[in-house]
Every structure is written in C-alpha cells, then in structure tokens.
KEKOLMI-614528 format. One record per residue (C-alpha): residue in three letters; residue number from 1; x, y, z. Coordinates in Angstrom, 1 decimal, always signed. Layout:
# residues N
> type	seq	xx	yy	zz
> ala	NUM	X	Y	Z
...
# end
This chain:
# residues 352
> type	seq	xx	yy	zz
> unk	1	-10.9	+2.8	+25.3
> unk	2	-9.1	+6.5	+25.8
> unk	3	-10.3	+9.7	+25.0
> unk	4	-7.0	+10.1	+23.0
> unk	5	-8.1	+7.3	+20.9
> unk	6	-11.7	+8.6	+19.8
> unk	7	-9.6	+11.7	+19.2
> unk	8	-7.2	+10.5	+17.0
> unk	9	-10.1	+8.7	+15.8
> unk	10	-12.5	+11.0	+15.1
> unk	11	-10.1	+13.5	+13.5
> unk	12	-9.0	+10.7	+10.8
> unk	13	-12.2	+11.1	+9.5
> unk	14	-13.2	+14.0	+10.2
> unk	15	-10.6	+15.2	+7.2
> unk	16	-10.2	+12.2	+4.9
> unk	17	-7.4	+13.6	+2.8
> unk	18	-6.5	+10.5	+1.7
> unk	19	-9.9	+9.4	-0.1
> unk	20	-9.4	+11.1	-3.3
> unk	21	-10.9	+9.1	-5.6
> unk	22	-13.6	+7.9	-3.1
> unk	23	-16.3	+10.7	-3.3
> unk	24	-19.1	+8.1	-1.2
> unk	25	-15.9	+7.8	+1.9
> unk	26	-15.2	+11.2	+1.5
> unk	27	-19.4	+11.7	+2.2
> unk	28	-19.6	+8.7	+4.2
> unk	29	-16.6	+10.0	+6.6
> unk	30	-18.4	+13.0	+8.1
> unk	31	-21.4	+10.5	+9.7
> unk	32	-18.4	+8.3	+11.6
> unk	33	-16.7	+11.8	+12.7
> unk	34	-20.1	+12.7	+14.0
> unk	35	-21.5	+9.6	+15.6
> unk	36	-19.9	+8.0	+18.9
> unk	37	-21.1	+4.6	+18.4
> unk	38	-19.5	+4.4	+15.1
> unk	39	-16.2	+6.2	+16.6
> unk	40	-15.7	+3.6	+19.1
> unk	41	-16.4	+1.0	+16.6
> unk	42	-13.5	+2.2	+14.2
> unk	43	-10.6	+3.1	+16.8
> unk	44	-11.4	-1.1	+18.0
> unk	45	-8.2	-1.8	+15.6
> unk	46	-4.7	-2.3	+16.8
> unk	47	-2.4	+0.0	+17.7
> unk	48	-0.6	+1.4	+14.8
> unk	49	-3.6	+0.2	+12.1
> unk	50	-5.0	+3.9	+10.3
> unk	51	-8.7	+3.9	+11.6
> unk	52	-10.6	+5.1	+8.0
> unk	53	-9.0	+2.3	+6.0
> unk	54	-9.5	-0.3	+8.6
> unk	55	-13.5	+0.6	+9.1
> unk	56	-14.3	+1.2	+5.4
> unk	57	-12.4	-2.3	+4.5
> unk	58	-14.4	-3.8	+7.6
> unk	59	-17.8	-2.4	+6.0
> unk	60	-16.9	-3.0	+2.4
> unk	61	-16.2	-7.2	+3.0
> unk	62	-19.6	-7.5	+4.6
> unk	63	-21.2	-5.8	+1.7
> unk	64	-19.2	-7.8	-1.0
> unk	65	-20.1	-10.9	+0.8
> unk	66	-23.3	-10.0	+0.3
> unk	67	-25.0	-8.8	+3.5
> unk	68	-27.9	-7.2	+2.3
> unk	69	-29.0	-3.9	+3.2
> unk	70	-29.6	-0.4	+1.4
> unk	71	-26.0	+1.4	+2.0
> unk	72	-25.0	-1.5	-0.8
> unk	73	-27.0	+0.7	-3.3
> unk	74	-24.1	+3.7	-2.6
> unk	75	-21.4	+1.4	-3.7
> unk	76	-20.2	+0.8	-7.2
> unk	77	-18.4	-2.7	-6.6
> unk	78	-21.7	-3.9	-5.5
> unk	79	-24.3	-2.2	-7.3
> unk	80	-22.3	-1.5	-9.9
> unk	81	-23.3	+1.2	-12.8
> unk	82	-26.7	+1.3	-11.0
> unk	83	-25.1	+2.6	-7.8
> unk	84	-26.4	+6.0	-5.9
> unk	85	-24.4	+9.1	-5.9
> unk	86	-23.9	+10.0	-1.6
> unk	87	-26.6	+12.2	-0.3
> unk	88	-28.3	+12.9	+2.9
> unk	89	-29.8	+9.5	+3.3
> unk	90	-26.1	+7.7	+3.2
> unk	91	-24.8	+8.6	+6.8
> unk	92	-28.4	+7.1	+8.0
> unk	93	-27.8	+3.9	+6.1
> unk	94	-24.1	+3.5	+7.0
> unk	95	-25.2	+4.1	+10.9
> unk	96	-28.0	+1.2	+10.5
> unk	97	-26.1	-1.2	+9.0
> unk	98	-22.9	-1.0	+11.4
> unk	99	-25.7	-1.4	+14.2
> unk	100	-27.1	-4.2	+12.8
> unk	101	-23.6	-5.7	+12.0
> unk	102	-21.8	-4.9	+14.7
> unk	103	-20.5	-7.9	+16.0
> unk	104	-19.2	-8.8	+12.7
> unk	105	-17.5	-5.4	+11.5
> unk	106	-15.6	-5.7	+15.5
> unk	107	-14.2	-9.2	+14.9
> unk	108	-13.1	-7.5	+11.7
> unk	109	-11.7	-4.5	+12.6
> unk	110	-10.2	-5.9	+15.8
> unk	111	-8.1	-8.6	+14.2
> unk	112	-7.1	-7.3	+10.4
> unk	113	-4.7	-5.3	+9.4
> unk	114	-4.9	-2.5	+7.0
> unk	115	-2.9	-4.7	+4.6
> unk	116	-4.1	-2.9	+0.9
> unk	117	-1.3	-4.3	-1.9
> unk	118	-1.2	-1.6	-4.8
> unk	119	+0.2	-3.5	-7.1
> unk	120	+1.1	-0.8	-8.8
> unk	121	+3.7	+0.4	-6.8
> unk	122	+5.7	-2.7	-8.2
> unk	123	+6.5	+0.7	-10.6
> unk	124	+8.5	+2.0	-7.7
> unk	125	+10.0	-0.9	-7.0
> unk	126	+11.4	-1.4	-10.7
> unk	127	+12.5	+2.4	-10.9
> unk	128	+14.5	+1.8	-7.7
> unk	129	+16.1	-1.3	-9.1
> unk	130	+16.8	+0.0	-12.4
> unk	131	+18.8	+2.9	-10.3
> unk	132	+20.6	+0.3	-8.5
> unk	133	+21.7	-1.6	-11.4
> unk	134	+23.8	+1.3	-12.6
> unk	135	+26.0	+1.3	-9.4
> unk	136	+26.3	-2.9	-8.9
> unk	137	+26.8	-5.5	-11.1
> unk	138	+26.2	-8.4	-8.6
> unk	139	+22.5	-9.9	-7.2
> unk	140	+20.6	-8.1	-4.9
> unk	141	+18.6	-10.3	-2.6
> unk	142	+15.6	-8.1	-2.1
> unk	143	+13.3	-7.9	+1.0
> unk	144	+9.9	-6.2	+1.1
> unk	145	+8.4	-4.9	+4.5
> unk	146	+4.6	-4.7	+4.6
> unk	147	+4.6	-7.0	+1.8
> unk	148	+1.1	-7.8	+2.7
> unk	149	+0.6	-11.0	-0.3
> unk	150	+3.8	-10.2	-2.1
> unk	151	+2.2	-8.7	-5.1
> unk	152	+5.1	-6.3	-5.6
> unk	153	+7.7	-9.2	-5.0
> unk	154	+6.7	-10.6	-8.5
> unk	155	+7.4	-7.2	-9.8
> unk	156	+9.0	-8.8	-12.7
> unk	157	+5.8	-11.1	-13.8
> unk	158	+4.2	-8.2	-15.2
> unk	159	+4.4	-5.5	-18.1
> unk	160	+4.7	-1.7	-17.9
> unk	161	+3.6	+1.4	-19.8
> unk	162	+5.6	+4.6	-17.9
> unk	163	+5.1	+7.6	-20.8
> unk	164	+5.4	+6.1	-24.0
> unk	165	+8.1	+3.7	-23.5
> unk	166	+7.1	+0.4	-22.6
> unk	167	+9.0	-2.6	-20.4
> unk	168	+8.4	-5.6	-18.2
> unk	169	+5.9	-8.7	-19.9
> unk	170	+3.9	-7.3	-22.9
> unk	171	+2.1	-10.7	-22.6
> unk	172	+1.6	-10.5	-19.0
> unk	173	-2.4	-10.2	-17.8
> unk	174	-0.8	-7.5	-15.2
> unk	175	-0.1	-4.2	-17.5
> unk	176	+0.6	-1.4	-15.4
> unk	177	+0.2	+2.1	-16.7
> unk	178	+2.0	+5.5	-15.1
> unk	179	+2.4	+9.1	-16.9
> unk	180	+5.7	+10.4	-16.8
> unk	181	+6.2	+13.9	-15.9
> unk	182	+9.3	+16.0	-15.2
> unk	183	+12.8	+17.6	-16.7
> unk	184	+14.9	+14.3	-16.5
> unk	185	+14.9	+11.0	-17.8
> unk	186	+14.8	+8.0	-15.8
> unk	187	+17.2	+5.2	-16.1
> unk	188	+16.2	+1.9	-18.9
> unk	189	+13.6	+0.0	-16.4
> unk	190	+14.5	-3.4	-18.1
> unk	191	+18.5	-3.2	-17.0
> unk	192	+17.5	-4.5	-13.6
> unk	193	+19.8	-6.6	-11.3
> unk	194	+19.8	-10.1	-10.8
> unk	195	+17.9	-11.3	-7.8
> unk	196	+19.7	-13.6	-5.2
> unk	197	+17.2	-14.1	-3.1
> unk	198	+13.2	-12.6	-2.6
> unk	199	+11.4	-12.4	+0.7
> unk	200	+8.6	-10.9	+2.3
> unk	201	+7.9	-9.8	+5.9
> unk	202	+4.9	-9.2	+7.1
> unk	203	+3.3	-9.0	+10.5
> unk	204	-0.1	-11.1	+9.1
> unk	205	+0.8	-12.5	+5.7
> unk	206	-1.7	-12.6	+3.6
> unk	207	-2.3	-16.1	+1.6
> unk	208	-2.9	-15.7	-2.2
> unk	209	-4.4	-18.9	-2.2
> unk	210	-7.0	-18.6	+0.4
> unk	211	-10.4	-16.9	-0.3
> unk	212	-10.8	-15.3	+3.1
> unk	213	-7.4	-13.3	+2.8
> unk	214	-8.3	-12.7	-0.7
> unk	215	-11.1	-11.3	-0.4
> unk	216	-9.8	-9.2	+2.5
> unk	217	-7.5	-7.6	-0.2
> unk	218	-10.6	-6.8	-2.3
> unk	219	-12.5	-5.1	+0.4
> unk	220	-9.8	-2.8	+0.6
> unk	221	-10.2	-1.4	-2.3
> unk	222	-12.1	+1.7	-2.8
> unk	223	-15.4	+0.9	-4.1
> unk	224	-15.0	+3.1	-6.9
> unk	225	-11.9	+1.8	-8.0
> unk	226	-13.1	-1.0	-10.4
> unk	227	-10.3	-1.1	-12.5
> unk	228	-7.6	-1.2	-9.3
> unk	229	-10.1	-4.0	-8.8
> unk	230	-9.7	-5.8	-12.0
> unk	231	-6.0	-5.4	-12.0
> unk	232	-5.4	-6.7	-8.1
> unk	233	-7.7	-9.8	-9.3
> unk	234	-4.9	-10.5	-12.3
> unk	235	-2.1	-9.7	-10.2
> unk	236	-3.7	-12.2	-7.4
> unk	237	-3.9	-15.1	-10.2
> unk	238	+0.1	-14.6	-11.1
> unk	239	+0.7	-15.0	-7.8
> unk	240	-0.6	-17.6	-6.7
> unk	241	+0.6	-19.8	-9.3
> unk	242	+4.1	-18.9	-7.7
> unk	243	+4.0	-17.2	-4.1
> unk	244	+7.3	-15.4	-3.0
> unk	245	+8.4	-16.0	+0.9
> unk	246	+6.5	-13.8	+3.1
> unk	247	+8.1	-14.1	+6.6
> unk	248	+5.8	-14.0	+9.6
> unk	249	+6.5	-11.1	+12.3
> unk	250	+7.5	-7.9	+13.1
> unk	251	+10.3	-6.5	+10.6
> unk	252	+11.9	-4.9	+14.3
> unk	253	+12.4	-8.6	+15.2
> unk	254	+12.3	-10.7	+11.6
> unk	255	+15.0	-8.6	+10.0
> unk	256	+17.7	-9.2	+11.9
> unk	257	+17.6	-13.1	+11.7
> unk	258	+16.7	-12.6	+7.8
> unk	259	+19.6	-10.6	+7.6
> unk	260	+22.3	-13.1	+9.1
> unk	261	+21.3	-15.7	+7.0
> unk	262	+22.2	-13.8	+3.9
> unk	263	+25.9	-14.1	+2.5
> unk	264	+27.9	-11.6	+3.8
> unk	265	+28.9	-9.0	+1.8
> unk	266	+26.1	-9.5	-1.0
> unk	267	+24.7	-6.7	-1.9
> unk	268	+20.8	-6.5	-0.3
> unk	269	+17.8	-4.1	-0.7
> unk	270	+14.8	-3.5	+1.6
> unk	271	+12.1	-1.6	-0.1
> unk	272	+8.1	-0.2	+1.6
> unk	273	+5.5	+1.5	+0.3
> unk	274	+3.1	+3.0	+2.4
> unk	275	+3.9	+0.7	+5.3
> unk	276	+5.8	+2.9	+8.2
> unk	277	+2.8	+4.8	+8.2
> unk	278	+0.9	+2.1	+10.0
> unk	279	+3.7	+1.4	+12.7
> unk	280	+3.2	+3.4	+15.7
> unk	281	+5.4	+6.2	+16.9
> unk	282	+6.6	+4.6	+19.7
> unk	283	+7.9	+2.0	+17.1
> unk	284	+9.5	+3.4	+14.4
> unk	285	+12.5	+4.3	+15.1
> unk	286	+13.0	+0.2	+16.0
> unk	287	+11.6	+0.1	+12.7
> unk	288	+14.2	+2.2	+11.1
> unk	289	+17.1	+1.0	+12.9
> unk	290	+15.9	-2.9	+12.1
> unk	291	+16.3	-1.4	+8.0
> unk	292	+19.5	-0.3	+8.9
> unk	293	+20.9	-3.3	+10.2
> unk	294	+20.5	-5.0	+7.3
> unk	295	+23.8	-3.2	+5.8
> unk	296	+25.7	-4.4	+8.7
> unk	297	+27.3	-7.4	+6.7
> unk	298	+27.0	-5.8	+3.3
> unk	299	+25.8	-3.2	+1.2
> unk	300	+22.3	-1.9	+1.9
> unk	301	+20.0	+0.3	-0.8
> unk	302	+16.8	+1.1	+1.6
> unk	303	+13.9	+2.3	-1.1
> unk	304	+10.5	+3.5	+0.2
> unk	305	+7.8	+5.5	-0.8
> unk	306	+6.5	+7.0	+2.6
> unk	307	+6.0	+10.7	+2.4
> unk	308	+3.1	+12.5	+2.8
> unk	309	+2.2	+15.7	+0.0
> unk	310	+5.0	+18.1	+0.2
> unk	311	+5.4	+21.3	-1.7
> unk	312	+9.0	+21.6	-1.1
> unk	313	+9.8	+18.5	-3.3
> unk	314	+8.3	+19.8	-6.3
> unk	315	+10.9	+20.8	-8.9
> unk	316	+9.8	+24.5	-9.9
> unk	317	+8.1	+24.0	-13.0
> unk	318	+6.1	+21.1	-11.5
> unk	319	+2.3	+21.6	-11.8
> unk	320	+1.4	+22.5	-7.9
> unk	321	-1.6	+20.6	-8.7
> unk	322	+0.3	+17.3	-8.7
> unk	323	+1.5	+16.7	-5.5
> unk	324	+2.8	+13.7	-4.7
> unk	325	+5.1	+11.4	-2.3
> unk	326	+9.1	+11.2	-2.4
> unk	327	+10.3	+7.9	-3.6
> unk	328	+13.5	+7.7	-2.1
> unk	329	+17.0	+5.9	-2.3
> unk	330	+19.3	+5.5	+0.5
> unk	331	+22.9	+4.1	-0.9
> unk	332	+25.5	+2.3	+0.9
> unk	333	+27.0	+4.9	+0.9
> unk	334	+24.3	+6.9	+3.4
> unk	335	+23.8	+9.3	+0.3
> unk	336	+19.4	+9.9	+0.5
> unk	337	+17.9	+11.1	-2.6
> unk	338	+14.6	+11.3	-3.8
> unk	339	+14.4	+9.4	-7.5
> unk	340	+11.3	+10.9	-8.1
> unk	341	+8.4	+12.5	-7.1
> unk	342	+5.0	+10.0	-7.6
> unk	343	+1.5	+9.6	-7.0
> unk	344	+0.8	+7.4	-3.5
> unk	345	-0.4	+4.5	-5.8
> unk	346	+2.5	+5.2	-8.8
> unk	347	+0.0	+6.1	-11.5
> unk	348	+2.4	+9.1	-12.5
> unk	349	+6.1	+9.7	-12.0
> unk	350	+8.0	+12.8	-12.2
> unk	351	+11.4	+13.3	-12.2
> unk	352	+13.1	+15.7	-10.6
# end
C-alpha cells in the first residue's frame, strides 16, 4: 500500500465535510486520521471507492448484524434513543473493535462498493424530466449510472411533497418531502415524458431481493439517520416487487452496447447522482465521453447532480448558509444549465 494512499486516506477523514448530519462520524473521524492501523484498514477499498463512506458502512453492518461490543452504545440505529452522545471514550472503542474485527471489516471494505441509494434524489430525477417534457413530446428511454438497486429508476412509484404543492403517488408508502426555495418556479412535476425503455448500470448491482445486499444498503446509512432509514426500507419493498434492469459493468464499457441497441433517433437520457465522484481520475474523462456517446444516434439530455458546495452558484439573495450542489441539464443541443441549486440528498431545492 502507497504512502499516497494513507495520504489521501488520512486526509478524507481528517476533515469529514461531508458528515453533516453525523455528529458520532464527525467525532469518530479524528481517531481513524490519527491511528495507522485503522488508516491502512480504510484505504484497503478499490480504487476510485471514497475511504470514510466505505469504512463507516464496513463498521456499521457488523454492528447491525449484531456483533456485540461497546462502540454499539454510540450508535442510534442500534442502541436507538438510549445511545451515547461521542466523547473521549469513542475513538478507544472504535480502535478495539476494528482490532477485534479486522478480518471481517477487510473482506468488507475490500470487496464493496460505496453503493448508498438516496432515494430521495428520485426528486432530481423527476425535476429533470419534467424540464425535458417541455422540449419533446416522444419517450425517453432513461438510463441511470450508479444506479446501485434502482431505487431512483422507480422514481414514479412514489409521491412527492416539493413546497406546498404536492405530485407523484399520494397512496405510495414512499412520500418524499423537499423545501422549495428560490425566485423561480419550477416546471409541473407530473407533466413527465413517457418512458421507452428504463435501465440501470452499475459496476456491482445491488439485488433488492437479497438480504446480504440489502442490508449492505442499510449500513450505509448514517446511523443517525433513522428516518432516511425508514424511508430506504419502503422504497426497498416497492422495488422489489418490480426491479428495473440494472446492467452489470463499467458505464465506460456497458454504455456503448446499451446505446446501440436503442432505436435510433429516440430521444434518450442518462442521469447520476453522486456517482462520478467515486470514479477515479484517471477514469473520468472515459466516463464522460461514454455519456456522451449515447447522443450519437439520437438526442441526449445528460442530468446529474455531482458538484461539490459552490458559492458562485448561489443566486444573490440565496441564504449563504444553504449551500448546495448544481443539478444540471445538458440538451441536445450542448446548451448546460444548472435547473437548480439542491441539497446532496434533494431535501431542499432552489431555483435559480
């Protein structure tokens, strides 16, 4: 293992921006920045896989499965409203357990994939549609990359709340609910297009209908985050009872197959959330160009939401305390504008 490696490593957690509603990660990150055994534990995963997510999602399935030790007291989806806020003695626990489990958390770490389906970013997906409806009347056959289980793929099983207007399944047991913030209106979110096709692509699909793999999903979830809990677990059940195609591989070499077998000159669009992220540099401008290539025999709308925080997005009356991600909407066209400015998980929306 390189020195770059427990670099890269150790500086992911030494500033864990991205555990913002995890105060016992947050805590829990500074012992693993500071301890080389528990370093060269987390950078075991593959290339490209974000060290802090992969680790914590390792740790967490032990401790769901019910490995029994005392850093299960700090967690709130195991010791539920009894759990211990992180002090001093945390970092200690965290160190003994990963000692005493380290066999386990390294087949872990070295063979999953950081693979954490929000499903509500299905929100993004249905704003992006709803743009795209208002420039083609014809199907769209839609392809997600990083679909993980292809929660977001049934994006129109389920019933949404964005503000005060309400769309989607009011009867659906998935209700996902945004604030809406900004100067502009967005477009009506239940004139969608009609879907041609759906697939998924996915360098590990994840099976719906398998514990292991669902439980994988679970650990991923911050332990704090009992009702992202609750709502994956619904969002699981819908699924399962109808699972879109999730495509096995790298989207570099899946897409372009996928794309030849769909009718030329039907319209197509390729959506990701969080997902370039994990590829590695040396691979994403494949990854890009793969995306692209998908227009080649008709018209492409590529929608992601990928950005990190960034100031110079915000609209000027925005609230600089809500800083968010770009979701973005490339046209046939090559025209790139950002729809909206959201929340990494889409729990609030603003418009630009």
């Amino acid at each position: 293992m390189t020195e770059t490696i427990i670099n890269f490593t150790r500086e992911a957690f030494a500033e864990p921006d991205e555990f913002t509603s995890s105060p016992l990660y947050r805590a829990l990150s500074r012992t693993v920045a500071a301890e080389e055994q528990l370093l060269a534990l987390a950078a075991r995963g593959r290339a490209g896989q974000y060290p802090t997510f992969l680790f914590f999602g390792a740790v967490h399935q032990l401790l769901l499965a019910g490995a029994e030790h005392q850093l299960a007291r700090y967690y709130p989806s195991v010791a539920g409203p009894d759990a211990l806020t992180p002090d001093e003695a945390a970092g200690p626990a965290l160190l003994d357990f990963c000692l005493r489990h380290e066999t386990e958390l390294t087949g872990l770490i070295s063979t999953r994939l950081v693979q954490t389906n929000q499903v509500q970013r299905a929100l993004g997906l249905r704003i992006g549609l709803a743009e795209i409806a208002q420039h083609t009347d014809a199907p769209v056959h839609l392809i997600e990359v990083g679909t993980s289980a292809g929660l977001n793929l049934r994006f129109d099983r389920y019933g949404y709340t964005l503000g005060s207007r309400r769309y989607g399944d009011p009867a659906s047991p998935v209700q996902l609910v945004a604030s809406l913030h900004g100067p502009d209106t967005l477009p009506d979110l239940d004139a969608l297009p009609a879907l041609a096709s759906v697939h998924g692509v996915d360098l590990n699909p994840v099976d719906v209908r398998a514990e292991a793999d669902r439980r994988w999903l679970e650990a991923l979830v911050w332990p704090e985050n009992l009702d992202q809990r609750r709502l994956l677990a619904a969002a699981l059940a819908v699924v399962a009872a109808d699972p879109p195609q999730v495509l096995r591989g790298d989207a570099v070499d899946v897409l372009p197959a996928l794309a030849a077998e769909l009718p030329p000159g039907e319209p197509r669009v390729v959506y990701h959330s969080a997902t370039r992220m994990h590829v590695s540099l040396d691979r994403r401008a494949a990854f890009d160009a793969a995306i692209a290539a998908v227009g080649t025999a008709g018209p492409l709308w590529w929608l992601c939401v990928e950005d990190g925080p960034d100031p110079d997005l915000r609209p000027a009356a925005s609230r600089r305390d809500r800083i968010g991600a770009a979701l973005r909407l490339r046209g046939p066209d090559g025209d790139d504008r950002t729809l909206a400015v959201v929340e990494g998980h889409l729990r609030w929306v603003e418009t630009l």
